[in-house]
C-alpha positions in Angstrom: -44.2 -8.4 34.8 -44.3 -4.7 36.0 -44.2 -1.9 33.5 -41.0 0.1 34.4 -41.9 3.8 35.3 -41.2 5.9 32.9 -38.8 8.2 34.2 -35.1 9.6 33.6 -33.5 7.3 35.8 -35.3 4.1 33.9 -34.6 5.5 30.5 -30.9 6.2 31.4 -30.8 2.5 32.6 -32.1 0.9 29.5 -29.7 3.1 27.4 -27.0 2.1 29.3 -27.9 -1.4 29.0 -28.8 -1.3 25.1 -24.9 0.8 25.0 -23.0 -2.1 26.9 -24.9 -4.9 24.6 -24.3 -3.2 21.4 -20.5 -2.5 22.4 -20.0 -6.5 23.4 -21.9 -7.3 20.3 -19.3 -5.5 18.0 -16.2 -6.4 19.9 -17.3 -10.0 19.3 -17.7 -9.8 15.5 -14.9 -7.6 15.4 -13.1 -10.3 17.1 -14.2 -13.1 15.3 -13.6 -11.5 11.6 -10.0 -10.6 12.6 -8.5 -13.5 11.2 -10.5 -13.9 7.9 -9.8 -10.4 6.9 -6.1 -10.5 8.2 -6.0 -14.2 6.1 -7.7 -12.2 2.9 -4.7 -9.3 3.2 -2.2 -12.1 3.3 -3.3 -13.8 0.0 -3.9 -10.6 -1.4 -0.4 -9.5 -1.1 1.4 -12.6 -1.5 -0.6 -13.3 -4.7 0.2 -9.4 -5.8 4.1 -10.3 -4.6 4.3 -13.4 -7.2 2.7 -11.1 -9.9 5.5 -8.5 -9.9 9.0 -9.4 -8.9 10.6 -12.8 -10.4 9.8 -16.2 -9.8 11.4 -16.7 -5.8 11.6 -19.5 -3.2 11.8 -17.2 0.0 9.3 -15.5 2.1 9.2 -12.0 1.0 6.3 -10.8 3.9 8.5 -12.2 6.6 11.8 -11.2 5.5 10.7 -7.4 4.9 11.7 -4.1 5.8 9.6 -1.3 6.9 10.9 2.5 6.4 9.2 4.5 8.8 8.5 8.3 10.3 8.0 9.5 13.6 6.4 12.8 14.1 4.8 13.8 17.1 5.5 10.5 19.0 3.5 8.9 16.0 5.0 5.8 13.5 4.1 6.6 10.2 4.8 3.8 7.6 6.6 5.4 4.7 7.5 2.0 2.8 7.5 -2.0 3.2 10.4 -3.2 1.4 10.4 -7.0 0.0 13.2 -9.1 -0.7 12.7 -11.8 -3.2 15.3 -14.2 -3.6 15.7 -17.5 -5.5 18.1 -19.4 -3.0 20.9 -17.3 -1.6 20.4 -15.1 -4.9 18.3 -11.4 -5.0 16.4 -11.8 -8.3 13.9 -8.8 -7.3 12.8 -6.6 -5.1 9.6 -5.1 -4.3 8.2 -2.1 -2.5 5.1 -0.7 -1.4 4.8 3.1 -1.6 1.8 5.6 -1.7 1.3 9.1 -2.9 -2.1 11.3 -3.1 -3.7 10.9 -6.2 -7.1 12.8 -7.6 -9.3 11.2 -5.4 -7.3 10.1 -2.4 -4.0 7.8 -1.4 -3.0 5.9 -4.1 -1.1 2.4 -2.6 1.3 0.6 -5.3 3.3 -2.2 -5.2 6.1 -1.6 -7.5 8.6 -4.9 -8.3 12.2 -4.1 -9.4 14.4 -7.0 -11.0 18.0 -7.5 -10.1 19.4 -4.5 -12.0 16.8 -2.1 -10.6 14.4 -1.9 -13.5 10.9 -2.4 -13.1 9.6 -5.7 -13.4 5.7 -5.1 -12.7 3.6 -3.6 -10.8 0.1 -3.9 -8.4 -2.1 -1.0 -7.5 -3.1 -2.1 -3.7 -5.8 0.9 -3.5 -7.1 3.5 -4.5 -10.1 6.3 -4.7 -9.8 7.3 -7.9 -12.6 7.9 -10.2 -14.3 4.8 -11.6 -14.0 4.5 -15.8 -10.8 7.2 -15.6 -8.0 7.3 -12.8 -8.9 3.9 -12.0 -7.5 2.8 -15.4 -4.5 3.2 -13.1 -4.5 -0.3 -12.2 -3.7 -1.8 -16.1 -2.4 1.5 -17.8 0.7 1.7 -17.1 1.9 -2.5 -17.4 3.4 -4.2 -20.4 1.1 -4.4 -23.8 -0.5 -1.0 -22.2 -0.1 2.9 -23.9 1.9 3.8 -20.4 3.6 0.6 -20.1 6.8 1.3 -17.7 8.2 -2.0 -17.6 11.6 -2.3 -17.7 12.4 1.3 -17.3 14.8 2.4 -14.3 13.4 5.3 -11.8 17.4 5.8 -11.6 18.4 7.1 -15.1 15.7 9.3 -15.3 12.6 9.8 -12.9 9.4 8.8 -14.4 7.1 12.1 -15.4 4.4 12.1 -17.8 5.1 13.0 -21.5 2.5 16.0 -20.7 5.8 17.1 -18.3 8.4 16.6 -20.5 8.8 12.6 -19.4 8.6 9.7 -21.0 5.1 8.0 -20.1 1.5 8.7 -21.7 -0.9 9.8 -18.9 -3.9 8.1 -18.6 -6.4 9.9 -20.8 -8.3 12.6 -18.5 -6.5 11.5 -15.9 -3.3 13.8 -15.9 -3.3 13.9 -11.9 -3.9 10.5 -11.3 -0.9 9.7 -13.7 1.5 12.0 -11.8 0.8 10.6 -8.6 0.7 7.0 -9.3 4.6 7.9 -10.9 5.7 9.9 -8.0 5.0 6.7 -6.1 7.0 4.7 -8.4 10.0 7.0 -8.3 9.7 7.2 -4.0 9.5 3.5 -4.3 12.8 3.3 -5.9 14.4 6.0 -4.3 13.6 3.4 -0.9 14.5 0.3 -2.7 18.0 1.8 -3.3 18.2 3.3 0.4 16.8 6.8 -0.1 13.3 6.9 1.1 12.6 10.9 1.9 8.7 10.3 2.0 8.9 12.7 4.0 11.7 14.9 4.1 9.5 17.9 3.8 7.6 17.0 7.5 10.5 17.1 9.5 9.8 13.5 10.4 12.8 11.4 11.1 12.8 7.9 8.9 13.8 4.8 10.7 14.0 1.6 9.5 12.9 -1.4 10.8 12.6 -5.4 9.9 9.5 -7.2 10.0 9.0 -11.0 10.6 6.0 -11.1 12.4 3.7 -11.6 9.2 4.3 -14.9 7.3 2.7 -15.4 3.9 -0.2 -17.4 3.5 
């Protein structure tokens, strides 16, 4: 076979080839790991869904809520709100909110119970620092120093003792504690209708129901 010439022209042609193979070649495996990781999220959620509202016999994921912002032309998901029912009866509710902790966004689950105290809770994600803000996940359940089960967001809002409130921080992790709290308190503020994520952006919340996602 003839050596190609090594020139410009050649050189631009095997990049461009090498470009359009790579870009096929990820669109495929992005393609065909779309529905694994999509499936993954699903259980994920559902299983963090049974863990922190009562036991239910709906569909939470497909009969949600999502509380939005737009800003700029842009949708920005402030909260997915999650109705669990045990027939025709609401026996919880559960929200997911996010606030900026130490490290980055903190995402929580938080699950209210019929009368609006907290039932449990999940921590979805997080950045924070391994061995300290990440003790976020357990610290603050039942059996735990910062345990807020049962408490209600709408008596009081939840602050750490360091700030006058009535929850320990999470040793070294003062920051961490605040933020995962503020996004306890915005989670209840949207479970009872009042979702201001952000109020302070000039973004305008909408709210809109979601039943294109069914649980796994």
């Amino acid at each position: 076979m003839k050596k190609l010439e090594s020139s410009l022209k050649n050189m631009l042609l095997v990049l461009t080839g090498v470009t359009v193979a790579s870009v096929a070649l990820l669109a495929y495996v992005n393609k065909i790991t779309e529905g694994p990781i999509a499936d993954a999220g699903a259980k994920t959620l559902n299983e963090a869904l049974k863990s922190v509202v009562p036991a239910f016999t709906n569909n939470p994921v497909a009969d949600c809520d999502t509380l939005f912002s737009e800003k700029n032309g842009k949708k920005i998901i402030d909260f997915i709100i999650y109705p669990a029912k045990n027939g025709n009866e609401i026996v919880g509710t559960a929200v997911e909110s996010k606030s900026l902790g130490f490290g980055g966004e903190l995402k929580v689950l938080v699950g209210f119970d019929a009368e609006g105290k907290i039932y449990n809770y999940s921590l979805l994600a997080h950045s924070e620092t391994p061995g300290l803000g990440s003790k976020a996940v357990d610290w603050f359940k039942e059996g735990h120093k910062g345990s807020i089960k049962g408490l209600n967001p709408g008596d009081k809002p939840l602050t750490v003792s360091k700030d006058g409130g009535q929850v320990d921080a999470i040793t070294a992790s003062t920051i961490t504690s605040r933020a995962f709290l503020r996004a306890v308190n915005a989670a209840y503020s949207a479970y009872k209708g009042k979702g201001e994520t952000n109020a302070t952006s000039g973004a305008t919340q909408h709210v809109e129901h979601t039943d294109s996602v069914s649980a796994k």
